[in-house]
VMD Tcl script that draws the C-alpha trace (Angstrom):
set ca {
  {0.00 0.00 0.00}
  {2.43 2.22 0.43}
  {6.05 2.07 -0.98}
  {9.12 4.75 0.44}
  {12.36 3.83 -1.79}
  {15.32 5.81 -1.42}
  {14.08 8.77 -0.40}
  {16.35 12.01 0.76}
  {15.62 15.11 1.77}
  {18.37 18.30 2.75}
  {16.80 21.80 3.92}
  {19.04 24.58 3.20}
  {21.36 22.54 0.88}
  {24.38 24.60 -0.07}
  {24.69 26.69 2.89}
  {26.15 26.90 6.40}
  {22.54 25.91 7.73}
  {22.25 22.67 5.51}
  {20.69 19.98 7.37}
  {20.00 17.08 5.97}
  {16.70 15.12 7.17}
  {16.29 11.66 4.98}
  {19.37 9.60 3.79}
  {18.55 6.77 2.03}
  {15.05 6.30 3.73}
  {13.51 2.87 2.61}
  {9.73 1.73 4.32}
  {7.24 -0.85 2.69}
  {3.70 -0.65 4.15}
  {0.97 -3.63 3.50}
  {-2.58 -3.24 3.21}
  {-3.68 -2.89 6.96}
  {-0.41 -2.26 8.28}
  {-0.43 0.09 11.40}
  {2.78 0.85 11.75}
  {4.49 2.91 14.82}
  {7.11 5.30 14.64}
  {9.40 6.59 16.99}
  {12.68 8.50 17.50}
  {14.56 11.23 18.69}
  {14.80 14.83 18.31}
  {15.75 14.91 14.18}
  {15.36 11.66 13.68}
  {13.25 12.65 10.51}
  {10.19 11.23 11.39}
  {7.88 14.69 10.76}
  {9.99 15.09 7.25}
  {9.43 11.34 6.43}
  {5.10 12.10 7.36}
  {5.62 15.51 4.89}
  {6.96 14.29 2.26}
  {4.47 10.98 1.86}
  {1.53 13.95 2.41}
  {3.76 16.28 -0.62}
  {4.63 18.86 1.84}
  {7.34 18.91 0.03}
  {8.77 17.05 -2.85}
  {12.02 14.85 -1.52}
  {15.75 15.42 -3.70}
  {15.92 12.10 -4.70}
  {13.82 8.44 -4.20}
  {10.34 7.41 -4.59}
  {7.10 7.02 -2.74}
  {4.43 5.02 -4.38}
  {0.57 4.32 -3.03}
  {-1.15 1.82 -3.74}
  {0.86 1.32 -6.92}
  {0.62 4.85 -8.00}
  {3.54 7.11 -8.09}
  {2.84 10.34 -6.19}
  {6.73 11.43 -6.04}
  {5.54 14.34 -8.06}
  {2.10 14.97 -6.98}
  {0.97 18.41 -5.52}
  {-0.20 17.81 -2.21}
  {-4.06 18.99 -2.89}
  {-3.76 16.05 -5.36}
  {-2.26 13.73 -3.07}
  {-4.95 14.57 -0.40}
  {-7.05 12.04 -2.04}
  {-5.28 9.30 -1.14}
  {-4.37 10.24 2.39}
  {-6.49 10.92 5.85}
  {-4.10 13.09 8.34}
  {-4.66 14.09 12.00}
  {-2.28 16.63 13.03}
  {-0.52 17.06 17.35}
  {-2.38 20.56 17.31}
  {-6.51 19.85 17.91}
  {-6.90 23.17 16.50}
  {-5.67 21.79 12.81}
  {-7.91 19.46 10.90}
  {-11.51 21.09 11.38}
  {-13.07 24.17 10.81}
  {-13.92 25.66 14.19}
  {-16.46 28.18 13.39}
  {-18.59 25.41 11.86}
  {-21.24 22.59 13.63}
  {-20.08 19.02 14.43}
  {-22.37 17.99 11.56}
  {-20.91 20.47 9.28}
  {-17.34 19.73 9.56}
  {-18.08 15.77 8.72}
  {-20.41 17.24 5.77}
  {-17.45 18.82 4.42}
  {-15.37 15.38 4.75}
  {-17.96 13.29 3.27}
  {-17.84 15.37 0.00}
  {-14.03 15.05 -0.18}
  {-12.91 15.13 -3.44}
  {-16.44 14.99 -5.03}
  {-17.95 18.07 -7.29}
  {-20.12 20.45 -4.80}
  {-23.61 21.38 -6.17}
  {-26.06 23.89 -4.51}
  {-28.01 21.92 -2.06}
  {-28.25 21.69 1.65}
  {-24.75 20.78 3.09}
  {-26.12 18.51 5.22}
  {-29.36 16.30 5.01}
  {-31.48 14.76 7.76}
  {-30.24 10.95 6.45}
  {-26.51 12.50 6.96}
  {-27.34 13.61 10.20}
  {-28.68 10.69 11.38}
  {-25.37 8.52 10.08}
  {-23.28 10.99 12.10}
  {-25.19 11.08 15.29}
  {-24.14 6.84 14.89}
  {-20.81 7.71 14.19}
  {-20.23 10.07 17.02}
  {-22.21 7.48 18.87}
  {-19.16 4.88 18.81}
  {-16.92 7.59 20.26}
  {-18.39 7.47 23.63}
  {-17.75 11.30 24.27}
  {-21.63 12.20 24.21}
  {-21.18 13.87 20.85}
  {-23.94 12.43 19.51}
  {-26.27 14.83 20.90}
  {-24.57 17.62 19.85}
  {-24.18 18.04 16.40}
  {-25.06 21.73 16.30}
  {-22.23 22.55 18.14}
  {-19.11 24.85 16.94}
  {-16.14 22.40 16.99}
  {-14.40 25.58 18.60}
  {-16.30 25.04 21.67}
  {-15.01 21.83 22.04}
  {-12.09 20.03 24.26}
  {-9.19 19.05 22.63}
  {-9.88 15.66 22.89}
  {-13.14 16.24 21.29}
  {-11.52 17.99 18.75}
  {-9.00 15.20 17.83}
  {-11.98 12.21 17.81}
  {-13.96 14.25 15.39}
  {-10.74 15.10 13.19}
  {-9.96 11.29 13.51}
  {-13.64 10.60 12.11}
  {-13.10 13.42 9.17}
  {-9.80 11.93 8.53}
  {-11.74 8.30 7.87}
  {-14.53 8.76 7.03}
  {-13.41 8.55 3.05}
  {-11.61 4.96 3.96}
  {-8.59 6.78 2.90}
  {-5.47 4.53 1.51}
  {-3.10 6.02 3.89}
  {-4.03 7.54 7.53}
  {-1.00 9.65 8.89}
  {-1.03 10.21 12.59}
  {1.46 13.37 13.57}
  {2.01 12.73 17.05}
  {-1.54 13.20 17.84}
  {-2.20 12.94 21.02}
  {1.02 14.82 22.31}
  {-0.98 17.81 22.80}
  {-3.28 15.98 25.34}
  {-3.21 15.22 28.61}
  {-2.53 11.71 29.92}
  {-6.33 10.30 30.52}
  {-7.61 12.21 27.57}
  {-4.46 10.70 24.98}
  {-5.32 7.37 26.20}
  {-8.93 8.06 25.27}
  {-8.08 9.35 21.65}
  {-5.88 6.21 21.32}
  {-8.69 3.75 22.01}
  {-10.75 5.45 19.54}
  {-7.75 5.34 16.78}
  {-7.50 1.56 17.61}
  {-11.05 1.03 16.95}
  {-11.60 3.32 13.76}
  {-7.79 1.71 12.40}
  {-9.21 -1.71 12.74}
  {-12.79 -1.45 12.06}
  {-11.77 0.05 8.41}
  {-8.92 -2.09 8.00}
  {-6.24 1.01 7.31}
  {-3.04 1.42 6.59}
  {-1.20 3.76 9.29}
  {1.92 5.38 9.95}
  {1.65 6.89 13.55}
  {4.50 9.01 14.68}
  {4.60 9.19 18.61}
  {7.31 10.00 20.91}
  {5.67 7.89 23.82}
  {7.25 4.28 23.72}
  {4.62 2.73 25.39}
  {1.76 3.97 23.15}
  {4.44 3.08 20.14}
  {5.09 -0.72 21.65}
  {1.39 -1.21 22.58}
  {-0.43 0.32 19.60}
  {-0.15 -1.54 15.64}
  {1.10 -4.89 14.36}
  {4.87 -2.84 13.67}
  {7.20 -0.70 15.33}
  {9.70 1.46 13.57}
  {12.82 3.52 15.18}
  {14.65 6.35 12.82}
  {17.90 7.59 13.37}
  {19.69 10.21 11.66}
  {17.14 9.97 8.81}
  {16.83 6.27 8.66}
  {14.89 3.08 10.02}
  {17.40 1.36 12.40}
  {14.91 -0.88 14.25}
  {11.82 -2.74 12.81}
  {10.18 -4.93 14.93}
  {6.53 -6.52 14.19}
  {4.48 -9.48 15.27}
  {5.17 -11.58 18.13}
  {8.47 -9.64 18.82}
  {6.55 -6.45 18.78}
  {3.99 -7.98 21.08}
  {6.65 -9.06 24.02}
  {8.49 -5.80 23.50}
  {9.71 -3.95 26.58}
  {11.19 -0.42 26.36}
  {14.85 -1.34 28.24}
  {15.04 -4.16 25.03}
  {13.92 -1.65 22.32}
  {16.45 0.38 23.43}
  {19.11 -1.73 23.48}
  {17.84 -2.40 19.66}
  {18.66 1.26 19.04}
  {21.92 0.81 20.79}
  {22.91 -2.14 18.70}
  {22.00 -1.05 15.73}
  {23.25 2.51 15.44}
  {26.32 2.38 17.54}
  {24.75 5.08 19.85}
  {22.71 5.21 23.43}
  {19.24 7.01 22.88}
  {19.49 10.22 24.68}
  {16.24 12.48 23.75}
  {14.73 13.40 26.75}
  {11.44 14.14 25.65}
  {11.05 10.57 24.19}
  {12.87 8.96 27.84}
  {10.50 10.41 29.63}
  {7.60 9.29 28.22}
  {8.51 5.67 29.16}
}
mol new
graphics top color blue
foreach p $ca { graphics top sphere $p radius 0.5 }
foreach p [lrange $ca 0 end-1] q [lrange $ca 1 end] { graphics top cylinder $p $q radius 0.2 }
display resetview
């Protein structure tokens, strides 16, 4: 499903501030893959998320979806094949708009807009279900500005706008790092459920290594703009943090040493 060969990435190339983010970056996704990833401070995970949404185009490689080559793709074009849900709560919906609104706008994504109501009482009703399954009491309160809600709230309904188009990729930006504790554990149980209900194929960058360990069938750990662990299956599912870390160790010569990422343990 999705298909990373190669890629490279360097901001600022050919000055003092060069920096370069992806070096030789290689990832193969399956269909239904949820794949975790994790690292330290520019590791490259946020450029490796970018450039498969066509923030920006990489220097050299490929990515492929789903067979297609998007390498080149402007990212409005790209959006059709992706669902995103961003750290900030704030990103992702349009807070001046209802509940009901905001998934009206996501269940016309990528169609041709005519002039008719934006939202119809059968819609409605299908969203009042949906929000339903969240367990947040949204259900009953699809009139409401999404700017009035919590950021939790905020993040469930982006998750449901993200997916509600069954989207071939669903990139997760760290996002529940902007929550607290209870509430990120919350968001997470949702993702689980929506991720597996609809069968999607994930990437979800976190900087927690118990969410990463305990969440998806695979486990990824960059390093200086590569993937220097991969763990999935059975290994993944016995997994402690003092052994993923001695994976690091092993495999890039280095002890891990970013302390937002060690104290999430």
């Amino acid at each position: 499903m999705l298909k990373i060969t190669n890629l490279q990435k360097t901001f600022n190339a050919g000055t003092v501030n060069a920096k370069t983010a992806l070096k030789g970056f290689d990832l193969h996704l399956e269909n239904g893959d949820f794949v975790t990833v994790i690292g330290g401070n520019g590791a490259g995970k946020s450029t490796m998320l970018n450039a498969v949404a066509g923030v920006w185009k990489p220097d050299f490689g490929k990515i492929e979806i789903d067979g297609v080559d998007v390498t080149s793709m402007p990212e409005h074009k790209r959006a059709a094949f992706l669902g995103r849900v961003f750290q900030d709560p704030m990103k992702g919906t349009a807070p001046d708009m209802e509940i009901a609104e905001n998934l009206s706008i996501a269940a016309r994504r990528g169609t041709k807009r005519k002039l008719i109501w934006g939202c119809t009482r059968k819609e409605r009703e299908s969203y009042k279900a949906l929000l339903a399954q969240l367990e947040l009491g949204l259900e009953d309160r699809l009139s409401t500005k999404v700017g009035l809600l919590s950021g939790g709230q905020r993040q469930a309904i982006t998750l449901l706008m993200a997916t509600l188009k069954r989207p071939k990729i669903l990139l997760l930006d760290e996002h529940t790092a902007a929550l607290d504790p209870k509430t990120a554990a919350k968001v997470l149980k949702i993702t689980d459920k929506i991720v597996t209900e609809n069968q999607l194929t994930t990437l979800m960058v976190t900087h927690n290594m118990n969410d990463a360990i305990a969440h998806g069938n695979r486990l990824i750990m960059m390093h200086e703009g590569r993937v220097v662990v991969d763990v999935s299956g059975e290994e993944k599912k016995k997994l402690t943090i003092d052994q993923l870390l001695g994976l690091f160790e092993t495999a890039s010569g280095k002890q891990f040493s970013d302390d937002k990422v060690m104290l999430s343990k």
